[in-house]
LODO-756069 format. One record per residue (C-alpha): residue number from 1; residue in three letters; x, y, z. Coordinates in steps of 0.05 Angstrom, whole numbers, plus 5000, padded with zeros to 4 digits. Example, Ala and Ser with C-alpha at 12.3 -4.5 7.8 and 13.67 -1.06 7.14 Angstrom:
2
<pt seq="1" type="Ala" x="5246" y="4910" z="5156"/>
<pt seq="2" type="Ser" x="5273" y="4979" z="5143"/>
//
This chain:
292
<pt seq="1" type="Unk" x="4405" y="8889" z="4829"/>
<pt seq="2" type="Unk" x="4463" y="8927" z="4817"/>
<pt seq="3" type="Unk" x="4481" y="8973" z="4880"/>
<pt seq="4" type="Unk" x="4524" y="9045" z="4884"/>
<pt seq="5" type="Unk" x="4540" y="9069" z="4951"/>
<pt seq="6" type="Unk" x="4557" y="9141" z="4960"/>
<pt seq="7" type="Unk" x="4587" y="9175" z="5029"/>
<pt seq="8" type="Unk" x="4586" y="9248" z="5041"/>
<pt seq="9" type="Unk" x="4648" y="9276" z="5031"/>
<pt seq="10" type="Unk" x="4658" y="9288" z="5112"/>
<pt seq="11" type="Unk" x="4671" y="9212" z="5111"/>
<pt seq="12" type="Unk" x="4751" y="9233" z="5087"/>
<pt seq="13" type="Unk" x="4760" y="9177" z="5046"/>
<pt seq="14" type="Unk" x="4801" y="9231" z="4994"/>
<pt seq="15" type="Unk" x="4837" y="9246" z="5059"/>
<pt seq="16" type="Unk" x="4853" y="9167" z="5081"/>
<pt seq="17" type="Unk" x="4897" y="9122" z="5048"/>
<pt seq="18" type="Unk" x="4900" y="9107" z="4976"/>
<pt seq="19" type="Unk" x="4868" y="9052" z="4973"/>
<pt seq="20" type="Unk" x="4796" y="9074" z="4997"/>
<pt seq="21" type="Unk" x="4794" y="9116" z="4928"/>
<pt seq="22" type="Unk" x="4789" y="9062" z="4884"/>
<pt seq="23" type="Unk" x="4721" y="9031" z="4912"/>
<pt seq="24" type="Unk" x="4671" y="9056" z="4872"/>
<pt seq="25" type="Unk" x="4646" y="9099" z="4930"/>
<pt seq="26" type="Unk" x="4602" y="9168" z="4901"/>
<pt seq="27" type="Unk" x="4624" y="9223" z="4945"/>
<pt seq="28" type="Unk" x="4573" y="9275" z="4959"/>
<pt seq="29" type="Unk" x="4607" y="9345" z="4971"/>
<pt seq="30" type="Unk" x="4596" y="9397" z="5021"/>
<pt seq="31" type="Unk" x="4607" y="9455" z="5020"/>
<pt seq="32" type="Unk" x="4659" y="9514" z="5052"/>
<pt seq="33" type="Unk" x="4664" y="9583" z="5048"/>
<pt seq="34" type="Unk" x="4727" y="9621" z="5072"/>
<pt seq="35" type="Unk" x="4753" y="9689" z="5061"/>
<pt seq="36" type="Unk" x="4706" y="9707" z="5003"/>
<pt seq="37" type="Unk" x="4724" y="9634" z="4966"/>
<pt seq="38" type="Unk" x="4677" y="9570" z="4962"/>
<pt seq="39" type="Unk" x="4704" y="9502" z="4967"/>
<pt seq="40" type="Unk" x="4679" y="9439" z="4955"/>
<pt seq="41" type="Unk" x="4701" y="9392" z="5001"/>
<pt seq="42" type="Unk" x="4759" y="9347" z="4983"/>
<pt seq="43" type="Unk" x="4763" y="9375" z="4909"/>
<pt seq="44" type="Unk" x="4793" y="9441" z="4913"/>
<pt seq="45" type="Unk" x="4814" y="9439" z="4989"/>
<pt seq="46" type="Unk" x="4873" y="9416" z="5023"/>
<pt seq="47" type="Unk" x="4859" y="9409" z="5098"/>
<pt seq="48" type="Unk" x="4924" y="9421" z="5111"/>
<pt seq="49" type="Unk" x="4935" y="9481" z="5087"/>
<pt seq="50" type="Unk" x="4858" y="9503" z="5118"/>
<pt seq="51" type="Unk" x="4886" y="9479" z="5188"/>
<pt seq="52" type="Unk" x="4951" y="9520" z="5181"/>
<pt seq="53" type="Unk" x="4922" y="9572" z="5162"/>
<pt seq="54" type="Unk" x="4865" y="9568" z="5217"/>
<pt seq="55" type="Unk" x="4919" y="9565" z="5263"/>
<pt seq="56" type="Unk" x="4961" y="9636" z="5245"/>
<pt seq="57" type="Unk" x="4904" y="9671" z="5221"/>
<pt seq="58" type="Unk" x="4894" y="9744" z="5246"/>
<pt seq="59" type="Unk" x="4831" y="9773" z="5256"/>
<pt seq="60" type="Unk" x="4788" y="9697" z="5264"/>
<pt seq="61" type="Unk" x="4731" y="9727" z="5289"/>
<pt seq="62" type="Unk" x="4714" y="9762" z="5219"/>
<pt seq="63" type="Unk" x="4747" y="9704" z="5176"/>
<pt seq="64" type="Unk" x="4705" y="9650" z="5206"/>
<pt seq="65" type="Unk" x="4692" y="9590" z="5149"/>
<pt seq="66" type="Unk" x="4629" y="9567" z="5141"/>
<pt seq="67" type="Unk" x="4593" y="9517" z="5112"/>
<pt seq="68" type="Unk" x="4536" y="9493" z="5068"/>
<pt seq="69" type="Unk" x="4493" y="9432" z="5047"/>
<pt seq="70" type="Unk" x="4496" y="9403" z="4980"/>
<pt seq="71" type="Unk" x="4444" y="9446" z="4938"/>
<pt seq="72" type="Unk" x="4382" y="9405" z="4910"/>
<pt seq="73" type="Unk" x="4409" y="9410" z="4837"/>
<pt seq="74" type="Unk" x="4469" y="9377" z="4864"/>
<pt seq="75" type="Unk" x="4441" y="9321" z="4891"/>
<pt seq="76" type="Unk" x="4387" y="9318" z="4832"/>
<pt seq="77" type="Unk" x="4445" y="9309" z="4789"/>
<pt seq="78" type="Unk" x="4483" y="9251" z="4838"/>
<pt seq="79" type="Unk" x="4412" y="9209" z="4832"/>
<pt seq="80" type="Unk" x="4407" y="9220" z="4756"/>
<pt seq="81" type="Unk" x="4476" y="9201" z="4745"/>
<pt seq="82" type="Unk" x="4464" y="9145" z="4782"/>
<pt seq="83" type="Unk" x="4398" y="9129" z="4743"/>
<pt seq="84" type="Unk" x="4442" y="9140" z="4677"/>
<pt seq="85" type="Unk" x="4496" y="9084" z="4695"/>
<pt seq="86" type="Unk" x="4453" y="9036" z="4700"/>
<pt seq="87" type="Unk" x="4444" y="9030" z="4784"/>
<pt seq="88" type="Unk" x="4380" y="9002" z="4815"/>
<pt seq="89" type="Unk" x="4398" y="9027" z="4887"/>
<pt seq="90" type="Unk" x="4434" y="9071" z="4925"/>
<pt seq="91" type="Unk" x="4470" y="9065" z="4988"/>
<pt seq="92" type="Unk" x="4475" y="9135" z="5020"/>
<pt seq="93" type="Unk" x="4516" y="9145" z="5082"/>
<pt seq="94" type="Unk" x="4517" y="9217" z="5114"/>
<pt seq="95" type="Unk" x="4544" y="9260" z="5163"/>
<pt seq="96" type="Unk" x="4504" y="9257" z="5228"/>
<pt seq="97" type="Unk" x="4436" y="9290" z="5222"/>
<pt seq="98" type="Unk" x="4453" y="9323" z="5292"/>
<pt seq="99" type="Unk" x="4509" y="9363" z="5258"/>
<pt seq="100" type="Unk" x="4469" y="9400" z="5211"/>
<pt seq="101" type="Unk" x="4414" y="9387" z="5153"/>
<pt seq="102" type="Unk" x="4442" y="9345" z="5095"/>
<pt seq="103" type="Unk" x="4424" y="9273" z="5124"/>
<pt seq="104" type="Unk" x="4343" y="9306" z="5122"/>
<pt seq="105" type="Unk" x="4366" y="9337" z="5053"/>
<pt seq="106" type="Unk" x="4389" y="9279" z="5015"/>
<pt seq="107" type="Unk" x="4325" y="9243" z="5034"/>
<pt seq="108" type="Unk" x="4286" y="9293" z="5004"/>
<pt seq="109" type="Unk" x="4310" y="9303" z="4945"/>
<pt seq="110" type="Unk" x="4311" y="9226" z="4939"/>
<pt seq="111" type="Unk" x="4235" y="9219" z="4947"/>
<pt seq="112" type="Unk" x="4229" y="9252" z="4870"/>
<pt seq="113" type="Unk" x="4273" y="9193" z="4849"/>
<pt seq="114" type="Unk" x="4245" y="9128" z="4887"/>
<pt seq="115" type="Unk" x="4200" y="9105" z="4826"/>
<pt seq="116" type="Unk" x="4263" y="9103" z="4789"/>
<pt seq="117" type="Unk" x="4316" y="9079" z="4848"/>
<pt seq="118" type="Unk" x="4310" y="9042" z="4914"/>
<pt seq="119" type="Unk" x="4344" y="9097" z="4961"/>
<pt seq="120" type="Unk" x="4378" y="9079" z="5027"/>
<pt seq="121" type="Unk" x="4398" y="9141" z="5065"/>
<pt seq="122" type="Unk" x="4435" y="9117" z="5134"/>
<pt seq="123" type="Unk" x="4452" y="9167" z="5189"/>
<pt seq="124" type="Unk" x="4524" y="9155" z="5207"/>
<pt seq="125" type="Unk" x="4511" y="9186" z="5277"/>
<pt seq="126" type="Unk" x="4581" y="9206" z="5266"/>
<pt seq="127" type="Unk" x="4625" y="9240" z="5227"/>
<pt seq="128" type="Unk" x="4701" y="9243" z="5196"/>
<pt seq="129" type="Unk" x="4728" y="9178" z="5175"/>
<pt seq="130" type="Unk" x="4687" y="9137" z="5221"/>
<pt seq="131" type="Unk" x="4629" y="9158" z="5171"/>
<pt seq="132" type="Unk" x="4674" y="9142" z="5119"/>
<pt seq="133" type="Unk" x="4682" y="9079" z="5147"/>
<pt seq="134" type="Unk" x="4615" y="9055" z="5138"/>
<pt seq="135" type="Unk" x="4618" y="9068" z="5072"/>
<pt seq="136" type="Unk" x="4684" y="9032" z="5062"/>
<pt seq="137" type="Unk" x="4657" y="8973" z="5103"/>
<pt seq="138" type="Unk" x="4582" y="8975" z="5065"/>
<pt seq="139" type="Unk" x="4621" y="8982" z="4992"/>
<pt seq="140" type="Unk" x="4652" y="8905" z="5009"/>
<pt seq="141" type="Unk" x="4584" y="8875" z="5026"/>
<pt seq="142" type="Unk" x="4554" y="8891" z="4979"/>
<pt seq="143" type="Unk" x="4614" y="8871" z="4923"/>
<pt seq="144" type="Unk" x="4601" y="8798" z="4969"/>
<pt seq="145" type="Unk" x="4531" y="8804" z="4944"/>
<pt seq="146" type="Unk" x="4506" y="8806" z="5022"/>
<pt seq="147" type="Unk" x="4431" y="8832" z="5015"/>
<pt seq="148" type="Unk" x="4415" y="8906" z="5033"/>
<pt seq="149" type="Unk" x="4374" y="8885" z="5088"/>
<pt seq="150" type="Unk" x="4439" y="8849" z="5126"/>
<pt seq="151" type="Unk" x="4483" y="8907" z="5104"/>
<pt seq="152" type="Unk" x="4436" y="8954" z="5145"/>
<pt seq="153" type="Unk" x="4437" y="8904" z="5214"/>
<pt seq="154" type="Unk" x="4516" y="8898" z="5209"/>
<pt seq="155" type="Unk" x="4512" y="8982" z="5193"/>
<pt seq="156" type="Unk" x="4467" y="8991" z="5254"/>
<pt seq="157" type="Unk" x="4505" y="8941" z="5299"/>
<pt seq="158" type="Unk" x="4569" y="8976" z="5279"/>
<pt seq="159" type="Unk" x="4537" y="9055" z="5291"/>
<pt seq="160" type="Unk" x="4515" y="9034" z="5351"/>
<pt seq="161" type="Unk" x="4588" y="9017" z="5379"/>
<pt seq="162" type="Unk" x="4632" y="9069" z="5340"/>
<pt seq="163" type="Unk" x="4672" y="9114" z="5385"/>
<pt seq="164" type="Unk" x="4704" y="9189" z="5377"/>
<pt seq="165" type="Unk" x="4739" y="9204" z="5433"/>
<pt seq="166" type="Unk" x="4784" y="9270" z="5428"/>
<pt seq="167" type="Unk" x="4798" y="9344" z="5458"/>
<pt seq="168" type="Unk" x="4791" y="9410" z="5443"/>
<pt seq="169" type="Unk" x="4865" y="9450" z="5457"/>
<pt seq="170" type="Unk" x="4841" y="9518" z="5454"/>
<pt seq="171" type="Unk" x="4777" y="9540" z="5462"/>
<pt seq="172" type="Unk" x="4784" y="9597" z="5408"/>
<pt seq="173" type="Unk" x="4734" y="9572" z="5344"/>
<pt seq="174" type="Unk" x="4687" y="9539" z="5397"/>
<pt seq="175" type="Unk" x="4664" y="9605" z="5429"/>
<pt seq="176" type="Unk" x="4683" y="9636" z="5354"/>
<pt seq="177" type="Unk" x="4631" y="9600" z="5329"/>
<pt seq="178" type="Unk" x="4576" y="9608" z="5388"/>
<pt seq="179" type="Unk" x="4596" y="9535" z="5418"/>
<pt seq="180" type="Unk" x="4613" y="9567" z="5473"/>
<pt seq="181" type="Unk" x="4581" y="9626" z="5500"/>
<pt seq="182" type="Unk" x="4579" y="9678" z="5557"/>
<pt seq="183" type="Unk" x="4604" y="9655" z="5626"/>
<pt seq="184" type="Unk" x="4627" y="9582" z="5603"/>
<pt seq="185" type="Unk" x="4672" y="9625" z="5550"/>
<pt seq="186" type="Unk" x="4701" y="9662" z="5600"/>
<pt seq="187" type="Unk" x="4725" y="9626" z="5653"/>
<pt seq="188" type="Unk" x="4747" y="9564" z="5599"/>
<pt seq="189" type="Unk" x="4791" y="9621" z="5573"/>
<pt seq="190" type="Unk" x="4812" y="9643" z="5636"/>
<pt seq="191" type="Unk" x="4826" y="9571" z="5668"/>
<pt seq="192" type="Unk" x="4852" y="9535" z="5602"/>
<pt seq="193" type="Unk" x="4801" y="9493" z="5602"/>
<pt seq="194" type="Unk" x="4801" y="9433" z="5553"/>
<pt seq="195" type="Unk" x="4741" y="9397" z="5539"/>
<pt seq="196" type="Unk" x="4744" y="9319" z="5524"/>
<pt seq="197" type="Unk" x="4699" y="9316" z="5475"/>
<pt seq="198" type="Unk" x="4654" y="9246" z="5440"/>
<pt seq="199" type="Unk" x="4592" y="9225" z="5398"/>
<pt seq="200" type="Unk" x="4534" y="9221" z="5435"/>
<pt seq="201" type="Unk" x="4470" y="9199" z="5395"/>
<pt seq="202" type="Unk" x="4506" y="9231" z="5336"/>
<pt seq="203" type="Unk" x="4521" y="9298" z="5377"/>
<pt seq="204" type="Unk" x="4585" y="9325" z="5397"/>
<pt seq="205" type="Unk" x="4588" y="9328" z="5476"/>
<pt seq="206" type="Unk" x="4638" y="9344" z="5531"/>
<pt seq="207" type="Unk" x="4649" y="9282" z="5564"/>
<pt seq="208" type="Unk" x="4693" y="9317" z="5622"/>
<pt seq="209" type="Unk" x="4728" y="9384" z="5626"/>
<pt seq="210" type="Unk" x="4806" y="9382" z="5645"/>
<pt seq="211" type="Unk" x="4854" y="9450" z="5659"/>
<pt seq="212" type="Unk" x="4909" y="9447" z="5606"/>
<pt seq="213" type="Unk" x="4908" y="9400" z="5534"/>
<pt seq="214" type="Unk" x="4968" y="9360" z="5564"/>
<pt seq="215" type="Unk" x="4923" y="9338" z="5632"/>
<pt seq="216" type="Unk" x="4875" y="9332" z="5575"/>
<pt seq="217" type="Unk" x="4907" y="9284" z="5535"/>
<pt seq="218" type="Unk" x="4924" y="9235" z="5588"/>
<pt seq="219" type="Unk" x="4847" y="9247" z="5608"/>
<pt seq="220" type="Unk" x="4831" y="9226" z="5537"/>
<pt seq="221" type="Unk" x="4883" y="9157" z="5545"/>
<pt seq="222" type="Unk" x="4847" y="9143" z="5609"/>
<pt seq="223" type="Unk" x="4782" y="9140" z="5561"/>
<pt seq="224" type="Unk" x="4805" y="9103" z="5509"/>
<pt seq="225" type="Unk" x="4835" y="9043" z="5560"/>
<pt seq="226" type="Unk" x="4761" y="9048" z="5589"/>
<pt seq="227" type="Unk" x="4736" y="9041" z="5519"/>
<pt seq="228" type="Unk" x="4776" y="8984" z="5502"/>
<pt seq="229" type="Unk" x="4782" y="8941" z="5562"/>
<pt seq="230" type="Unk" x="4767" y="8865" z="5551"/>
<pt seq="231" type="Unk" x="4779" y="8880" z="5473"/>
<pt seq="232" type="Unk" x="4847" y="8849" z="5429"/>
<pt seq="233" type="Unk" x="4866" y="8894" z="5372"/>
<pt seq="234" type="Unk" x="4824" y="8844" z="5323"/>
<pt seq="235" type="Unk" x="4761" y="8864" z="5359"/>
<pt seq="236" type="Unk" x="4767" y="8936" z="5334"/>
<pt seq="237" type="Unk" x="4795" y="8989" z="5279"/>
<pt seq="238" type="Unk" x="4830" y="9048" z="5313"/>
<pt seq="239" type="Unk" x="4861" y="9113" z="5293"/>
<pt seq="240" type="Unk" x="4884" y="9180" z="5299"/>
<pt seq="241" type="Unk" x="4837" y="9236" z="5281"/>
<pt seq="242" type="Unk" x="4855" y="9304" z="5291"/>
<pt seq="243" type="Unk" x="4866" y="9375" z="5257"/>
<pt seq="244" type="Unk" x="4931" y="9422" z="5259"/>
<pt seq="245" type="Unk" x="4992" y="9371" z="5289"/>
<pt seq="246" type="Unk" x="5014" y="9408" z="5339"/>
<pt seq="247" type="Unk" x="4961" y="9367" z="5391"/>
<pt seq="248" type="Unk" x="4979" y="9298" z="5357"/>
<pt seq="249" type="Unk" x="5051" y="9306" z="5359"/>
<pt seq="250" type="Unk" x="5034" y="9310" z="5442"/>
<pt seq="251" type="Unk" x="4982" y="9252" z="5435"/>
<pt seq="252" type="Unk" x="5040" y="9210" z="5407"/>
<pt seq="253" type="Unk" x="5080" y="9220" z="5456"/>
<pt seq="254" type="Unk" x="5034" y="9212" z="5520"/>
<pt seq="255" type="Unk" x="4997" y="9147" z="5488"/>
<pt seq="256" type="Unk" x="5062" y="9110" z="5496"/>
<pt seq="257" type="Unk" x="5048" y="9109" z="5566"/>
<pt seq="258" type="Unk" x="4983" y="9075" z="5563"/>
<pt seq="259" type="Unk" x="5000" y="9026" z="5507"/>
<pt seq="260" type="Unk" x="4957" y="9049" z="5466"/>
<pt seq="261" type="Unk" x="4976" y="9030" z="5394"/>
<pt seq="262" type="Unk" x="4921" y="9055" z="5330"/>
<pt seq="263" type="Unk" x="4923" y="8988" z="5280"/>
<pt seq="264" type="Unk" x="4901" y="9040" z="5234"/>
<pt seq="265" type="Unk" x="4935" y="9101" z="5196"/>
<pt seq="266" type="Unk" x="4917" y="9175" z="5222"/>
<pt seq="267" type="Unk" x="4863" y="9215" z="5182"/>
<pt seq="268" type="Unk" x="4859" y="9282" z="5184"/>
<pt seq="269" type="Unk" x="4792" y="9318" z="5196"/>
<pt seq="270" type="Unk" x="4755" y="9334" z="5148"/>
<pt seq="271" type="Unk" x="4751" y="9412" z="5137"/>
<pt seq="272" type="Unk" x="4670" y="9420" z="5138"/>
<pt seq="273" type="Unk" x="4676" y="9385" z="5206"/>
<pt seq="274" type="Unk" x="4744" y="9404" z="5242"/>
<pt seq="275" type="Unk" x="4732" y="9493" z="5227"/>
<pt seq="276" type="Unk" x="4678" y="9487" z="5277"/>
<pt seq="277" type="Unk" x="4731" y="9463" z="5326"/>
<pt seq="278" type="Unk" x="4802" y="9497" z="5310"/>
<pt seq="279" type="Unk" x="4861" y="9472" z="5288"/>
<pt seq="280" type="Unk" x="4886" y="9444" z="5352"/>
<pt seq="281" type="Unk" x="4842" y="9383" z="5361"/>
<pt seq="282" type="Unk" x="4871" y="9311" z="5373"/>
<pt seq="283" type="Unk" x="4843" y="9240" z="5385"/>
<pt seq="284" type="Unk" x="4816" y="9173" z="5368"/>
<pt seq="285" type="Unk" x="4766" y="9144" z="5320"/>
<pt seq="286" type="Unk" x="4747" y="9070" z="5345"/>
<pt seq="287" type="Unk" x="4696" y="9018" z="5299"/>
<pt seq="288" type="Unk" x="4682" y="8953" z="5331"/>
<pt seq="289" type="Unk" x="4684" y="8892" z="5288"/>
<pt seq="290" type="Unk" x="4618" y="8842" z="5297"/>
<pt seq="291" type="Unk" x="4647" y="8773" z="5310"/>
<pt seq="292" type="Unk" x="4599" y="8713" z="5289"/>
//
């Protein structure tokens, strides 16, 4: 049975190294409005540039991006196409249904095609390149011919264990956005309060609140040493996520004195995820690798 997979395009692999590109991996794009232009995520916008400009824009409270699911023709059209070369299932991999409606979308949709296609959505419970990741790590099963069903238990094991670990310098697009409202605004604004943030059943929660993103950061060290206690670097893939490099640039610095040492290159955030947060977010991405 000849397989596709496909990864919403909040999984960065146009962000990540080269070599991700050249998998065979269908990206299904999101999309982003800002400043009276749409974007489709990782075609015609440079997170980059989105993140600089996030960071020196004037006026953010009336320039706020925002985003958007894939429309139903859209994803009519990804099914077809994938009807038309000749595939007789689809691996899916989205965005965490917790962070907004595509995950229930793309399943939809996909029920006018299942006489035609064997559809598996997955819920990444995650997002960024750790979604991507899935994708990256499903795409080589299934070119090793490993059956579907086995894919999904090594998917699952893996979801289970995946780790986002990072913080939030500035509280600015949070509360912009209605993240953070009222008194909690407030007084975050008024302390410089950073909040450690991670994935928690596919939602974005504070794990602990810290005054200042430098006590932050070495809050965010502390985690990852938790994390990875009892583990060797083969047990794991690690790296760098973060937005605008201001926050990194500190990370860098601070992680020497931990040890802490990514065995994988940084990837930036992708844009559909990383406007809700600002540009001045910084941390890790962690997959665990199932030993036999």
């Amino acid at each position: 049975m000849k397989r596709l997979v496909a990864c919403t395009s909040t999984g960065c692999l146009e962000y990540a190294p080269e070599r991700y590109r050249n998998l065979g991996i269908d990206i299904i794009r999101i999309h982003l409005f800002f400043k009276g232009k749409e974007y489709l995520e990782g075609l015609n916008l440079d997170p980059v540039d989105l993140y600089n400009e996030l960071e020196t824009l004037k006026n953010p409270k009336d320039n706020l991006p925002h985003t958007d699911m894939p429309t139903v023709d859209e994803l009519k059209s990804f099914y077809q196409s994938a009807i038309d070369r000749g595939y007789e299932e689809v691996i899916i991999v989205c965005i965490s249904s917790a962070l907004g409606g595509t995950y229930n979308l793309v399943k939809l949709v996909g029920e006018d095609f299942k006489d035609k296609l064997k559809i598996t959505v997955i819920d990444s419970k995650i997002t960024c390149f750790g979604e991507g990741l899935l994708a990256v790590n499903i795409q080589n099963m299934v070119n090793e011919g490993i059956p579907t069903d086995k894919i999904l238990e090594e998917i699952n094991w893996q979801i289970e264990r995946q780790q986002f670990i990072g913080v939030d310098g500035k509280l600015d697009y949070l509360i912009y956005n209605g993240r953070l409202k009222g008194g909690k605004a407030l007084m975050g604004k008024m302390l410089n309060i950073c909040p450690l943030i991670h994935f928690n059943n596919g939602e974005i929660v504070t794990l602990k609140t810290v005054r200042t993103p430098k006590k932050a950061l070495h809050a965010t060290c502390e985690e990852v040493k938790r994390v990875l206690d009892g583990y060797s670097p083969d047990d794991y893939v690690m790296w760098h996520v973060y937005t605008g490099p201001s926050l990194l640039n500190e990370l860098l610095e601070i992680e020497k004195e931990y040890g802490i040492k990514c065995n994988h290159e940084d990837v930036i955030m992708s844009p559909v995820s990383g406007c809700h947060n600002g540009p001045w977010l910084a941390g890790y991405g962690i997959s665990f690798i199932k030993k036999d």
